[in-house]
ZABAVEX-15110 format. One line per 3 residues: for each residue x, y, z of N, C-alpha, C, CB. Coordinates in steps of 0.1 Angstrom, whole numbers, always signed. Glycine has a CB too. Example, Ala and Ser with C-alpha at 12.3 -4.5 7.8 and 13.67 -1.06 7.14 Angstrom:
+132,-57,+78,+123,-45,+78,+132,-33,+78,+113,-45,+90 ~ +128,-22,+71,+137,-11,+71,+129,+0,+79,+141,-6,+57
END
This chain:
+8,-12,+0,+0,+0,+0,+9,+12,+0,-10,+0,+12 ~ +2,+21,-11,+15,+37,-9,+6,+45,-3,+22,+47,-27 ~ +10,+53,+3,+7,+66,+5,+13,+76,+5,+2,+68,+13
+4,+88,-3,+12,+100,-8,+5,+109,+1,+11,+104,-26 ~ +14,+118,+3,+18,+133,+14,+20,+145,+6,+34,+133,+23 ~ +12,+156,+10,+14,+166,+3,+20,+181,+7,+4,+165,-3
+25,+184,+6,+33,+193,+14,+30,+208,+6,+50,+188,+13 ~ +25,+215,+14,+25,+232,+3,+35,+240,+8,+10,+244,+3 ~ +42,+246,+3,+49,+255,+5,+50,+269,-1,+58,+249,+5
+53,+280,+3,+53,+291,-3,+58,+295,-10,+54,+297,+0 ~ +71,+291,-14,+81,+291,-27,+87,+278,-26,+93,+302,-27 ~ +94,+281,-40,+103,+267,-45,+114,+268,-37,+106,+266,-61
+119,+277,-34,+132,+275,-22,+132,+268,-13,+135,+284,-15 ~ +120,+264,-5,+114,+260,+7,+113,+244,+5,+100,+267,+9 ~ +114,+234,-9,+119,+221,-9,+127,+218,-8,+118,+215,-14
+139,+227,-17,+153,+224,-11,+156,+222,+7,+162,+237,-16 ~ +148,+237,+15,+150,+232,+29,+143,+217,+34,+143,+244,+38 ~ +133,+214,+27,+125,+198,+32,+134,+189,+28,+109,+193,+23
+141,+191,+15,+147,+176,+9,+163,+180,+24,+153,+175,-19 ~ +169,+190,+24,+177,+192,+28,+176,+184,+44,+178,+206,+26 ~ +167,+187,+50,+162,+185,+65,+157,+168,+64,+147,+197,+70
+153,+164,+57,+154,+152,+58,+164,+144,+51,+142,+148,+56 ~ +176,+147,+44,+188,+142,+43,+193,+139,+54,+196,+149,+37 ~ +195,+154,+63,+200,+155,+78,+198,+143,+87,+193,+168,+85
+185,+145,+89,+177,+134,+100,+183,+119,+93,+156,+135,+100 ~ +180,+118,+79,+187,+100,+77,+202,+103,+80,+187,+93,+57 ~ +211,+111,+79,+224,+112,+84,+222,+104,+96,+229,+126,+87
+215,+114,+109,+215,+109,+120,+214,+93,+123,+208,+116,+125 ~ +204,+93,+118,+195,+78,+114,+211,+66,+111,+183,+81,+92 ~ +215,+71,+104,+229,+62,+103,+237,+60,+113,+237,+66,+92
+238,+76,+119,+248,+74,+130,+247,+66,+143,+249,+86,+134 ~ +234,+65,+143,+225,+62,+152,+225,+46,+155,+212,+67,+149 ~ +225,+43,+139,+224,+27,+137,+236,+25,+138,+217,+22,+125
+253,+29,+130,+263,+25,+139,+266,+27,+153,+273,+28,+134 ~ +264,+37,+159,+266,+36,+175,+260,+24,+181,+259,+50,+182 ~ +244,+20,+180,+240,+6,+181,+245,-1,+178,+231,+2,+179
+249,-7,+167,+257,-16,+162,+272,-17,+170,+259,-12,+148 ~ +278,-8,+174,+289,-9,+182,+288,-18,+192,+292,+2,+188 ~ +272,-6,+203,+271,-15,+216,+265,-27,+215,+263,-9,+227
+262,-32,+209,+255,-45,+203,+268,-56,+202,+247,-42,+185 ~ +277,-50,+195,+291,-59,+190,+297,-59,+205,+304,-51,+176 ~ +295,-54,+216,+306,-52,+228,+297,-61,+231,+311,-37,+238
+284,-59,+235,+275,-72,+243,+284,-91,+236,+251,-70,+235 ~ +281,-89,+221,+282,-101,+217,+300,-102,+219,+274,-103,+201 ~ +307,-92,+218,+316,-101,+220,+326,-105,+236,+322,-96,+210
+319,-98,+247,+314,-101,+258,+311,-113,+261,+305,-95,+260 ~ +300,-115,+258,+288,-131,+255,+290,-139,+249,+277,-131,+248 ~ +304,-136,+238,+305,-147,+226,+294,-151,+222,+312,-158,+228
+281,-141,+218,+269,-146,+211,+266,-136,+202,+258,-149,+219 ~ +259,-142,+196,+251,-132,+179,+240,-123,+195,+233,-149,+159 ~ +236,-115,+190,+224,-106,+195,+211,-116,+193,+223,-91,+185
+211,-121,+182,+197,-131,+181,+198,-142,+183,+190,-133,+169 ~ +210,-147,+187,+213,-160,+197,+205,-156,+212,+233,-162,+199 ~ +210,-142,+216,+210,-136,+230,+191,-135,+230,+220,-117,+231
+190,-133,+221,+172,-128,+218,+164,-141,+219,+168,-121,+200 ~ +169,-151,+215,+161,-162,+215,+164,-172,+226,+162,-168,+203 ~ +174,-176,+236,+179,-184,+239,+186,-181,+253,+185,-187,+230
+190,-171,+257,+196,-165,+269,+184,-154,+276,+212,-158,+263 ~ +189,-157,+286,+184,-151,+300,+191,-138,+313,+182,-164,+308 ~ +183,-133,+316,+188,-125,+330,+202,-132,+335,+176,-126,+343
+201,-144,+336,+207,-153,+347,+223,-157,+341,+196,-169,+351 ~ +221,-157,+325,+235,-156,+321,+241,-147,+317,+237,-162,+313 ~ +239,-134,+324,+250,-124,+320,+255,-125,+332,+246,-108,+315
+261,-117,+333,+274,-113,+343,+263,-102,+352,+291,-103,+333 ~ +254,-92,+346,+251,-80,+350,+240,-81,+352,+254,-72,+343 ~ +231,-93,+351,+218,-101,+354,+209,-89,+348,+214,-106,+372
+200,-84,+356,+187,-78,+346,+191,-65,+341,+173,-74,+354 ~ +196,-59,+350,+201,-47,+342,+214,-45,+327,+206,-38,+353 ~ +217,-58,+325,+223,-59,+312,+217,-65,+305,+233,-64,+311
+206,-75,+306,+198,-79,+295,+189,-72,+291,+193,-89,+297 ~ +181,-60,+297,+172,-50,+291,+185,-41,+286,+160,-42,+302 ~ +195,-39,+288,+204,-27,+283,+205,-37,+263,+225,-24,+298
+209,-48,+266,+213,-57,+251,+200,-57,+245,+218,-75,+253 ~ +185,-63,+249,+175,-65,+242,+171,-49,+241,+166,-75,+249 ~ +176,-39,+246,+172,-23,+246,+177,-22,+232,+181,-11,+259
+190,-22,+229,+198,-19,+218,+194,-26,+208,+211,-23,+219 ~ +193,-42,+209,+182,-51,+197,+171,-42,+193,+173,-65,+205 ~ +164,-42,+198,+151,-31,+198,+153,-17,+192,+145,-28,+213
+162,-9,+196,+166,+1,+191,+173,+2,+177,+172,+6,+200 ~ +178,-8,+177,+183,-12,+163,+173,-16,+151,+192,-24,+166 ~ +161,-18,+154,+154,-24,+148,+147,-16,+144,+150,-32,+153
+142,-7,+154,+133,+11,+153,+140,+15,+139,+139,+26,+168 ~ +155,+20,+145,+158,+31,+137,+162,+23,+120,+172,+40,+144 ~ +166,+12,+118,+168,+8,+102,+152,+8,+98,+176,-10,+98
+139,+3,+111,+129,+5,+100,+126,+20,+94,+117,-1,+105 ~ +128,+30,+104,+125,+44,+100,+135,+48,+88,+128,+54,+113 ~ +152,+41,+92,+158,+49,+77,+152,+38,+66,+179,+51,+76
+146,+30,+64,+143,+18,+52,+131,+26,+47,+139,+0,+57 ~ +125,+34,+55,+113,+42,+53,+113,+56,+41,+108,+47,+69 ~ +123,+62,+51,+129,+71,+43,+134,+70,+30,+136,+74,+49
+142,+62,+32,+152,+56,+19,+146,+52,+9,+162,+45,+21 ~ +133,+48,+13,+122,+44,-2,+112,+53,-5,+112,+30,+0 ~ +113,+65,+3,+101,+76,+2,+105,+81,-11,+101,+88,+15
+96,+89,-21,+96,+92,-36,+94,+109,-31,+82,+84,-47 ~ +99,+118,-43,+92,+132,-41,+92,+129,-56,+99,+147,-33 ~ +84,+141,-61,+78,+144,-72,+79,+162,-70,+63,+137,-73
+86,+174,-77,+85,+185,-80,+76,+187,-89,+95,+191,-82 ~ +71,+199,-90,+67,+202,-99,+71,+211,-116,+61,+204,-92
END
């Protein structure tokens, strides 16, 4: 299913600032997703486990850091997951000028 958005603006200058501002935000979007990706790689290589090894199969009881490291790892899972779906979102969004 698509759905199209329609944006008015007052001049044609004023897309350049839209396409501009959401370039920005996918910047972040990337940065965001390597920084997770980092703390993700310190958990697993900590754990000597994949993250979706950790997700399916491990518990509170086998970390080192018991609950407050398994919501901090499944936090990052989760967060990791957020932000590629938002930039996959972006990254396939269309514009059309006129």
């Amino acid at each position: 299913m698509s759905i199209q958005m329609v944006i008015e603006l007052s001049d044609r200058q004023g897309t350049q600032t839209i396409l501009s501002a959401l370039e920005a935000y996918k910047a972040r979007l990337r940065l965001s997703i390597a920084r997770t990706k980092r703390r993700l790689g310190e958990f697993e290589m900590r754990y000597h486990a994949t993250t979706d090894h950790f997700l399916k199969e491990m518990a509170a009881e086998d970390l080192v850091g018991g609950d407050l490291e398994y919501v901090e790892w499944a936090g990052e899972a989760k967060l990791l997951k957020g932000l590629a779906s938002e930039l996959g979102e972006l990254e396939h969004a269309r514009y059309q000028l006129p």
